[in-house]
N, C-alpha and C positions, 0 to 999 in steps of 0.2 A: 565555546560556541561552535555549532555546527552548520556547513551548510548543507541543503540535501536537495537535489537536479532528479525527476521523474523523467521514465521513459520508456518506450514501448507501446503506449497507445495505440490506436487507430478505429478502424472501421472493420468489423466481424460479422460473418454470420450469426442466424441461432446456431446454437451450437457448438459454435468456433472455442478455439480459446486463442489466448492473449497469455506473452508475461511481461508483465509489469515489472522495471526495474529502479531502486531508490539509489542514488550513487552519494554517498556522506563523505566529507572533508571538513577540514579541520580540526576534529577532534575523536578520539578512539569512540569507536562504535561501542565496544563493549561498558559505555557506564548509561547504554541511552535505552529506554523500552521505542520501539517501534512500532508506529500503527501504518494501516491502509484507513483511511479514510474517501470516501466520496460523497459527493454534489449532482445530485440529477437537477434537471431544469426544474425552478419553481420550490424545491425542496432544501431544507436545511442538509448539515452537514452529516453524514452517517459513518460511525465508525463500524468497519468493517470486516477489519483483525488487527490483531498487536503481535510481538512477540519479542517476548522478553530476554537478556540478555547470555538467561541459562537456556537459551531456545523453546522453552515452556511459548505455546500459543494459544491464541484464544480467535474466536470468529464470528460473528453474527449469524442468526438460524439461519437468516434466508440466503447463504451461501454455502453451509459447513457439506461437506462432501468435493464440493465443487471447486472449493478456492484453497490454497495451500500456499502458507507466508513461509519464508526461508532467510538465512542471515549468511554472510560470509565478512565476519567480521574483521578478520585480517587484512581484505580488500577493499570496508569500506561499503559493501554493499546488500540489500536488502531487494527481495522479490517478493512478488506475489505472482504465483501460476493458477489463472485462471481457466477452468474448465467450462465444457455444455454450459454456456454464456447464452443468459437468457435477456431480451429486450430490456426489462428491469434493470439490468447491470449498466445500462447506459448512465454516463455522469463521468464529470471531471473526477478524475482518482488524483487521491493526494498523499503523500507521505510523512508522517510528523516525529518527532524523535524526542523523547519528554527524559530531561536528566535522574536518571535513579537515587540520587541525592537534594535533591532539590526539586526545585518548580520550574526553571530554564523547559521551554519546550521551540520547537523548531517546528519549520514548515517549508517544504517543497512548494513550485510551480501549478501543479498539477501535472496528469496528461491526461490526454480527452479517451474515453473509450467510446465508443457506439457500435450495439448491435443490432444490428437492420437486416433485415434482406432487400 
């Protein structure tokens, strides 16, 4: 079992950027894929990147340039560095950790992002 603590959020301009950090405990990072997931108001869940334990990633169109997932598995912890953050990006980010052998999936808090002027 894993736990996994989000953070970094806040409040951005357009433009700005954010990094997003996943902090895991309990259980070695290296047997889990990791996603960024978010929630904007009124909208289902949207997965947003993953990245897999050999660092292989993956991203959704309406971010890829802009957003870049990272793993430091030795400590446990997982990023996302967000770039030219556009209003759209606004929404609860969430972090979820899905066991490479199994079906065991995990889920973070969230942290809130919003970008406003």
């Amino acid at each position: 079992q894993v736990q996994l603590v989000e953070s970094g959020g806040g409040l951005v301009l357009p433009g700005g950027s954010l990094r997003l950090s996943c902090a895991a405990s309990g259980s070695l990072l290296n047997l889990y894929i990791v996603g960024w997931n978010r929630q904007a108001p009124g909208n289902g869940r949207e997965l947003v990147a993953t990245i897999a334990p050999s660092g292989q990633s993956t991203y959704v169109d309406s971010v890829k340039g802009r957003f870049t997932v990272s793993r430091d598995d030795a400590n446990g912890m997982v990023y996302l560095q967000m770039n030219n953050l556009k209003r759209e990006d606004t929404g609860v980010y969430y972090c979820n950790a899905h066991y490479i052998w199994g079906s065991s999936e995990y889920w973070g808090q969230g942290t809130q992002v919003t970008v406003s002027s």
